[in-house]
C-alpha positions as CSV (number, residue, x, y, z in Angstrom):
1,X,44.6,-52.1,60.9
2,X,46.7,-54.7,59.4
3,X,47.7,-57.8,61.3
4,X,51.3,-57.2,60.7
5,X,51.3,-53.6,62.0
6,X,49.4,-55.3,64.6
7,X,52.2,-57.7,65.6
8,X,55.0,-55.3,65.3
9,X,53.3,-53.1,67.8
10,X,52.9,-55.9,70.1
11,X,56.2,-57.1,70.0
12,X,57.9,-53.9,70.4
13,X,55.9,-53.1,73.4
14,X,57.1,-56.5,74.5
15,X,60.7,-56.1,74.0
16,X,60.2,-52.6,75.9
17,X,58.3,-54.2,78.8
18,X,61.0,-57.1,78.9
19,X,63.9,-54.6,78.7
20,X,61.9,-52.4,82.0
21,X,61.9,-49.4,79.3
22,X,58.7,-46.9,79.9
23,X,57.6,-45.5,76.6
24,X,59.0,-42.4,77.4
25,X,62.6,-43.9,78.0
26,X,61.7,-45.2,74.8
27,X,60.6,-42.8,73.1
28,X,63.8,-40.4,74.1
29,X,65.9,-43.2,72.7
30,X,63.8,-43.6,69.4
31,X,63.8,-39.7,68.8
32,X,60.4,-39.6,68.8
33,X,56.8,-38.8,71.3
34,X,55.3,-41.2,73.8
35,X,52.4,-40.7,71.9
36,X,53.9,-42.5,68.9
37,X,55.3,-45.0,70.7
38,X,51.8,-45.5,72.0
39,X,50.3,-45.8,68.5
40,X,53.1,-48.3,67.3
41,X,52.2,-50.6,70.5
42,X,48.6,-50.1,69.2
43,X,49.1,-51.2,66.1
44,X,47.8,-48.3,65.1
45,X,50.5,-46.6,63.8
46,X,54.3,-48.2,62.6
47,X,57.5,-46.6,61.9
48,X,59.8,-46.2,59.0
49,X,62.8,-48.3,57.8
50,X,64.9,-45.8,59.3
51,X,62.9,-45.8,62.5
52,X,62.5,-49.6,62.6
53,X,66.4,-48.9,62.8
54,X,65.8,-46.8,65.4
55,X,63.9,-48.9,67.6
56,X,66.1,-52.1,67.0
57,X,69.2,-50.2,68.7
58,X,67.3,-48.9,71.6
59,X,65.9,-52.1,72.3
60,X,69.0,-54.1,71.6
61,X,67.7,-56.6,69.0
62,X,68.8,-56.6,65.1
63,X,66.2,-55.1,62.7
64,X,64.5,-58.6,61.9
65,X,63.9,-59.6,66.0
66,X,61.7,-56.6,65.6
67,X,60.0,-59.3,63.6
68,X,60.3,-62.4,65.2
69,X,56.5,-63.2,66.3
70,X,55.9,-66.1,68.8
71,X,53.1,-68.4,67.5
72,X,50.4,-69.1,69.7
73,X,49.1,-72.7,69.8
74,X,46.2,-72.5,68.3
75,X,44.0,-76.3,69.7
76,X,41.2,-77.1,66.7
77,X,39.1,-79.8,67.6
78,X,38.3,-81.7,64.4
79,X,35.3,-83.7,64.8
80,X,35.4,-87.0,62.3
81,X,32.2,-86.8,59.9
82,X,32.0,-90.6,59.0
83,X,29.7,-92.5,61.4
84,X,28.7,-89.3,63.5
85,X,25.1,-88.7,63.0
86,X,24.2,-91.3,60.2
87,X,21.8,-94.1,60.7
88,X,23.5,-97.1,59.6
């Protein structure tokens, strides 16, 4: 599935979780099934423009918050390669 998809699923089952929506409330003010509400949390699935529409007025963020992804830190450890190792 791609990571996008992915994302959007995740952060429209956030905004529902945040807003105390079940997926049927949300799904009755989508216009569509719990179960694709499920498969769009999944990733699985995603809607159309018009739904993404759809979803961004029953979750009472404009169409592009539907897209706002929160970056994770991500902590590399970068190990120096001079001098580690190597006789002198």
């Amino acid at each position: 599935m791609p990571m996008l998809q992915k994302k959007l699923g995740q952060r429209i089952a956030d905004l529902r979780k945040t807003r105390q929506l079940t997926q049927a409330q949300l799904a009755k003010k989508v216009g569509c099934s719990t179960e694709f509400i499920s498969l769009v949390e999944r990733g699985v699935n995603a809607p159309s423009v018009a739904g993404l529409e759809k979803f961004s007025k029953a979750l009472k963020v404009e169409v592009i918050g539907l897209f706002t992804f929160e970056r994770r830190r991500q902590t590399h450890r970068l190990d120096s390669v001079a001098g580690r190792g190597r006789a002198a």
